[in-house]
C-alpha positions in Angstrom: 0.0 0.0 0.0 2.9 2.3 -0.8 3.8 2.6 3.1 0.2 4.0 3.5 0.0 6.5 1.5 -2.5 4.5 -0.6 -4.6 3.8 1.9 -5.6 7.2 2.0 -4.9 8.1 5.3 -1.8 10.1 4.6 -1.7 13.6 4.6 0.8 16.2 3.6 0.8 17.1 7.2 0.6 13.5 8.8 4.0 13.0 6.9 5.4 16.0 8.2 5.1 15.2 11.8 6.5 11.7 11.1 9.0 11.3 13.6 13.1 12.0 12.7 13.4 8.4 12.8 11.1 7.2 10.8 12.1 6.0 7.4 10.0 7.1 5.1 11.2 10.8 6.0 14.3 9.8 3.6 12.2 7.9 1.2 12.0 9.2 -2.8 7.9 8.6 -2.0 7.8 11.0 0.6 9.7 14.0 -0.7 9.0 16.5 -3.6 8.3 16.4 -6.0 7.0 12.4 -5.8 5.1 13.2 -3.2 2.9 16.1 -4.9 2.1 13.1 -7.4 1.5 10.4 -5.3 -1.2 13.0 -3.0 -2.9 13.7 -6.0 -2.8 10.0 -7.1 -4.4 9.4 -3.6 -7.2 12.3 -4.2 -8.1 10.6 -7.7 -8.7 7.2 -5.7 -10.3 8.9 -2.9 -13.2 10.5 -5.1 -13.4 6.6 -7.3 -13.6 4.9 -3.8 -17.1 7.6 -2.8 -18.5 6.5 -5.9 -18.5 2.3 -4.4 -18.7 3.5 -1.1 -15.1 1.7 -0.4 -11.7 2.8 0.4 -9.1 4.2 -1.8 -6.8 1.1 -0.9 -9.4 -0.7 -2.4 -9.6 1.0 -5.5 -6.2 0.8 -6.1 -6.2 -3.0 -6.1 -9.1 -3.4 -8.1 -7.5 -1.4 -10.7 -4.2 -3.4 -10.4 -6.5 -6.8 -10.9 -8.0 -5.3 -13.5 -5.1 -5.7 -15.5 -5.1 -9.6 -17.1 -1.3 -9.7 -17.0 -1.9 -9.9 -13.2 -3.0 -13.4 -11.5 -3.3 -11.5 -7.8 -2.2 -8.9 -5.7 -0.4 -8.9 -2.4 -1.1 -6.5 0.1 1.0 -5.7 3.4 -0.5 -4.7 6.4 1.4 -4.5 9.8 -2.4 -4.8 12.2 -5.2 -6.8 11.3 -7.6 -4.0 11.2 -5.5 -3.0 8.2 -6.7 -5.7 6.2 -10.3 -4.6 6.9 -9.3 -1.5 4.4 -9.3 -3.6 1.0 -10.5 -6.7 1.7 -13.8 -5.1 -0.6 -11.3 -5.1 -3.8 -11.3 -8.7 -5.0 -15.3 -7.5 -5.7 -14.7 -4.2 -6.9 -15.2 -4.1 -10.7 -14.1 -0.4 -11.6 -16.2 1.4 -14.8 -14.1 2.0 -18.0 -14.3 5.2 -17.3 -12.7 4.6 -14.0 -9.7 2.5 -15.2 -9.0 5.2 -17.7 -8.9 7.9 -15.5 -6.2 6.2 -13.3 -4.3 5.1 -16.3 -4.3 8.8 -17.4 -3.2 10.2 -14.4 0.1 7.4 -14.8 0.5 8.7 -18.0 0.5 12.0 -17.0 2.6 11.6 -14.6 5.3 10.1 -16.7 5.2 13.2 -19.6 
């Protein structure tokens, strides 16, 4: 889940209070200007996952399952409760429309 920052419960502000150990203070994700990107990547999935009534994280896997190449998706979580956040996404079927948004904002992104 990209450390959390695709579970949606990341915040520019969440990140700068992380603690001076903390590792993902020194990782690429978590600085500029990645971390512009990957905020708005989480705002796109935040206003998918209103539509289904599920979570960002969710979205985000259904749209990696969406892909045929892919068999399955394996997700991290350090606390059980964590799991509760995408369990929805084997279900989720995103909307063309849907898929192409996210695969516009990667493309995007990489111009």
């Amino acid at each position: 889940m990209a450390s959390g920052l695709l579970t949606g419960a990341m915040t520019r502000e969440r990140i700068e209070q992380l603690p001076a150990d903390d590792w993902r203070r020194g990782h690429r994700d978590f600085q500029e200007p990645l971390l512009s990107r990957n905020l708005r990547l989480v705002r796109l999935l935040k206003a998918i996952s209103a539509h289904h009534s599920c979570t960002p994280a969710e979205v985000a896997v259904a749209w990696v399952l969406h892909n045929p190449a892919v068999t399955g998706a394996i997700v991290g979580a350090r606390k059980p409760g964590q799991i509760k956040g995408v369990l929805g996404a084997a279900g989720l079927r995103l909307s063309p429309t849907e898929v192409a948004e996210i695969e516009a904002f990667f493309a995007k992104s990489a111009a």
